[in-house]
Phi, psi and omega in degrees: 000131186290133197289139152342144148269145185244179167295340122010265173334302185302298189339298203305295190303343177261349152299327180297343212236003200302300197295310179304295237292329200296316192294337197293285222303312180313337203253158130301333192264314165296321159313311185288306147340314192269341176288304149352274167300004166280300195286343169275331184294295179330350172235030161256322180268151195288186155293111131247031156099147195304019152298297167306348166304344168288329147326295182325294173325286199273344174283320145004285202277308177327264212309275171352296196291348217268284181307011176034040175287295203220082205253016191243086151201150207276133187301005161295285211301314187308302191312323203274296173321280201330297152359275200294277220304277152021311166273331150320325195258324157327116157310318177259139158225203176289322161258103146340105193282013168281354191258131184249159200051317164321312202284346173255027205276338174307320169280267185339325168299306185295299208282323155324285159338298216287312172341285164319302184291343187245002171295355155291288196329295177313288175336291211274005108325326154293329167301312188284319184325288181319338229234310208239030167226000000 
């Protein structure tokens, strides 16, 4: 039986993904590509619970910034997003996203994570949308 994830676990694994994640936000073509593939994984996966709701939230926010729409949030926070999704899109993770509902229980965790260290950022990115649509 496989040990619990802990935040730890997230960290390490989310560290691993620290160097794409930095090249995807620099590059446009790559950002954009990864808003994409976000958006086909996403209609794939079942209901797990409001932790994967953040997805939407950060391709949103990704997307604001990609159009330079929307540039005040500190580039730690971009690298974190960019991060989770990148790992939300890995084939291989810690669970196999082939199990079903089990297999997104790993993505959800990571996104919780990332979640948690950027939701002031994530508000106030939320604040403007609403204010400017």
């Amino acid at each position: 039986m496989k040990k619990p994830i802990n935040e730890q676990d997230v960290k390490k694994t989310l560290d691993q993904f620290s160097k794409q994640a930095e090249e995807t936000v620099r590059d446009p073509d790559k950002l954009r590509q990864l808003l994409q593939n976000i958006e086909s994984k996403l209609s794939t996966v079942p209901k797990v619970g409001e932790k994967l709701a953040s997805i939407p939230v950060f391709v949103s926010l990704l997307r604001s910034y990609q159009r330079k729409e929307y540039t005040e949030i500190p580039y730690k926070s971009l690298i974190a997003i960019a991060g989770a999704l990148i790992y939300f899109l890995a084939p291989v993770d810690l669970i196999p996203d082939f199990i079903p509902v089990v297999g997104y229980v790993d993505d959800a965790a990571v996104l919780a994570f990332v979640l948690t260290q950027v939701k002031k950022d994530v508000d106030a990115y939320k604040q403007w949308r609403d204010n400017n649509n």
